[in-house]
N, C-alpha and C positions, 0 to 999 in steps of 0.2 A: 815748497811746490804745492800749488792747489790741488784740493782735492778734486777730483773731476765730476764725483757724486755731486757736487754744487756749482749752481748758474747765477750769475750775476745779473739781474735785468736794473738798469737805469739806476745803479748804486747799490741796486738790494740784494743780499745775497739770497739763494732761497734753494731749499733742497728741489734735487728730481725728483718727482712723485714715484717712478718706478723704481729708486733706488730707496726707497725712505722703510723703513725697520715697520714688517706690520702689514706693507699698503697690498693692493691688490693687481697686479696687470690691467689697464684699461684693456675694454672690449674693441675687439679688430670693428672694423668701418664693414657694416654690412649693407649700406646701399645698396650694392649691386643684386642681393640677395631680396625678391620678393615673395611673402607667402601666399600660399594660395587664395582666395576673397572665400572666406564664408559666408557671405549673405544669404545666399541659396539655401544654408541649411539653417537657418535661423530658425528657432520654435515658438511656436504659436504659444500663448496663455489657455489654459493653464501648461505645466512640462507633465510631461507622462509620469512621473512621480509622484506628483500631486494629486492629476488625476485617477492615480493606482489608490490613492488612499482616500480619495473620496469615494469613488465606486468598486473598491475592493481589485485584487489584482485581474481576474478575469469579469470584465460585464456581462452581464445576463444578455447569449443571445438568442435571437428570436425563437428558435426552438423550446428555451428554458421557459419564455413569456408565456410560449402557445402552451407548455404542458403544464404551466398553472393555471394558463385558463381555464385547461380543460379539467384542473382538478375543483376548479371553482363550480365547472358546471354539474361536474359528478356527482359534488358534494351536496347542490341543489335537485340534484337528481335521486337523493336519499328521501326527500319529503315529499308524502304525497300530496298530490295534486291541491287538493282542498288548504291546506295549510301554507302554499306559495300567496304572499303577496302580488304576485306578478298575477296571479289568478282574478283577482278583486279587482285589480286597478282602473279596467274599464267599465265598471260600475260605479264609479267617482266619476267621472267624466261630465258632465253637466256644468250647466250654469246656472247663475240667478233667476233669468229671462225663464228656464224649462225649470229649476225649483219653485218659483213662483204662481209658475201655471197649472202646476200640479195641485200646487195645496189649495188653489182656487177652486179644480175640481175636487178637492176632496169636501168642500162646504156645500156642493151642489149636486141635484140629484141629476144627473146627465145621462143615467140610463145605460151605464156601462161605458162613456165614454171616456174615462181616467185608462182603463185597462187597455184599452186598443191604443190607445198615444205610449204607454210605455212597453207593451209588445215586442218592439223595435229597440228599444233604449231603455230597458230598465233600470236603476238607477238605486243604489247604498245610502249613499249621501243623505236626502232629502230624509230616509225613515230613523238615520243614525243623528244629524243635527236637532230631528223633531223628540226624540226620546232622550240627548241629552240636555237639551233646552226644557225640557218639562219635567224633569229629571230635578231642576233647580229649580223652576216655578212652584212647581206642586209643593215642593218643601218647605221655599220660604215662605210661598202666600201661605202655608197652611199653617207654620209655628206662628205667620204673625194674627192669623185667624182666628188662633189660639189664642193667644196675648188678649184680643179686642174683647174675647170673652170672657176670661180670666184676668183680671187682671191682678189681684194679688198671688196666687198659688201660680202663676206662672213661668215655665223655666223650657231654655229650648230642647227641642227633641231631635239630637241628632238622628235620631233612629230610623227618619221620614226621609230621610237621604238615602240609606240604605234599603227599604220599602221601597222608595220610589226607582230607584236602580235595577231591582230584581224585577218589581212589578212590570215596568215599562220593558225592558230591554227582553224579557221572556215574552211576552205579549208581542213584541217586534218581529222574535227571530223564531223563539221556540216553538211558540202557536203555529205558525206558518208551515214550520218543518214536518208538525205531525200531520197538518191537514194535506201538506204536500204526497206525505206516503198512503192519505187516504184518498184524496183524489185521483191517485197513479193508480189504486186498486177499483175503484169505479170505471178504471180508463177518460180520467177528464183532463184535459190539456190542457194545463196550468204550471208552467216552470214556477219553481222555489224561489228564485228571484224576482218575480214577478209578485207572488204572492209577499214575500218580504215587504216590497215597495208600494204594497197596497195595503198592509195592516199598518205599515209605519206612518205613512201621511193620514191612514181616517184618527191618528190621537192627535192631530194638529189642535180640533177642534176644544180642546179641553186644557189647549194653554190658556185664550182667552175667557173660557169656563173656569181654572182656573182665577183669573184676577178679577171675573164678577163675584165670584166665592169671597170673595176677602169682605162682602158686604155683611156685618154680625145679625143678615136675617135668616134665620134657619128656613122659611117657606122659600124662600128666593132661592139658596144654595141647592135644595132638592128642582126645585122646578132649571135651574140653568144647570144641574150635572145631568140630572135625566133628558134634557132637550141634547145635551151634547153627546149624550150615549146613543138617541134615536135617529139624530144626524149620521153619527158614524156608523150605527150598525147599518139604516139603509145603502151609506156609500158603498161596504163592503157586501152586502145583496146583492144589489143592481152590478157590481161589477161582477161578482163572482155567476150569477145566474145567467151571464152573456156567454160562459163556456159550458152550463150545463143546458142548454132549452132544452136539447134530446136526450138529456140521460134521464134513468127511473128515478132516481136519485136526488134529484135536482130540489123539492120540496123540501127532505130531511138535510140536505148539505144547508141551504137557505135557512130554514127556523134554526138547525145548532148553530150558526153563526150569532143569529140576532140572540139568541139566551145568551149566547158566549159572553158578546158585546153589554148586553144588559148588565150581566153577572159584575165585568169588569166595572163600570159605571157603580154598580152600589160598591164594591173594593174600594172605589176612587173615593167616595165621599164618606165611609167610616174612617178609612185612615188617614186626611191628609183634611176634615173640613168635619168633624165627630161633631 
């Protein structure tokens, strides 16, 4: 008798899949049976997992932003006034076309007309470019002025770097600050940044002083530092004498400038052209 566990198809015999040692029940027919469509929930890139470990499990919200900002501003609110960058910034503000025209007034005797055009817009730039520019002038013309005159015992002098750094940059800012506290004691109306931008552009003159110095005549070097000293000290007269015409004062403010100026001018030319 056959076994019934087996089907004959077209001579072959061959087990029932459902009866065979091992197999598995084939799955009922579930056509009829539809799943819900998730398209609708479908996720966007990145999945929130992802995005938890890129920006941490909670992101920073707006609240968090605003009370760093405000620790940002606090924190700026610890220095004072004078030492914010934010403070200087519109004293950079210039151009070529207003640095250009400036240092033209500073070559010319115009009778205080430098001071009145910067009144309005006074200006860092122009007296910090011109002290580090001469800063490296005065140095190198002056070791090579050196050189032209020595020429064996010759060896450079860093040290003219350093001289020219102090000398320049205190003559810019320092001088300015103490005349500032004296003219506020006369009662003469002159801002500290005004005066700044008016000692810094009268040493323009003494870049081009300067590189006629490199010529090894010693009558020549005196007659072009002292014309460039007399040049600056009148710019800084005439400019500074346009705020004092009514104070008593006015004479001694005027001659200690021009000594000052003079003073600086022999400095210039022992150290930097001996």
């Amino acid at each position: 008798m056959a076994d019934p566990n087996f089907r004959n198809h077209d001579g072959y015999t061959s087990l029932s899949p459902s009866s065979a040692p091992g197999s598995v029940p084939a799955v009922a027919d579930t056509d009829a049976t539809h799943l819900p469509s998730q398209e609708g929930n479908l996720q966007t890139f990145p999945p929130i997992n992802v995005h938890s470990k890129l920006l941490g499990p909670h992101p920073p919200s707006h609240e968090a932003e605003g009370s760093r900002q405000g620790s940002v501003n606090e924190a700026q609110g610890v220095f004072p006034q004078f030492l914010r960058v934010a403070t200087y910034r519109p004293y950079f503000n210039v151009d070529t076309e207003e640095v250009s025209q400036r240092i033209c007034y500073s070559l010319l005797l115009n009778g205080g007309k430098f001071i009145s055009t910067v009144n309005h817009n006074p200006d860092l730039y122009g007296p910090f470019w011109i002290c580090t520019t001469l800063i490296f002038v005065a140095s190198a013309f002056g070791n090579l002025a050196t050189y032209l005159s020595k020429h064996a015992s010759w060896q450079f002098d860093i040290g003219k770097v350093t001289w020219a750094a102090g000398l320049f940059y205190a003559y810019t800012f320092l001088v300015p600050l103490l005349s500032y506290f004296f003219l506020k004691y006369i009662n003469a109306a002159l801002g500290l940044i005004q005066l700044c931008s008016l000692y810094g552009y009268s040493l323009f003159v003494f870049i081009p002083a300067s590189v006629i110095s490199l010529v090894p005549v010693e009558i020549l070097r005196w007659v072009v530092i002292a014309g460039a000293g007399l040049v600056s000290a009148a710019f800084l007269a005439t400019n500074i004498k346009v705020h004092l015409e009514s104070n008593n004062w006015s004479f001694v403010v005027v001659m200690g400038v021009i000594i000052l100026e003079a003073c600086f001018a022999l400095v210039f030319k022992i150290l930097f052209f001996p």
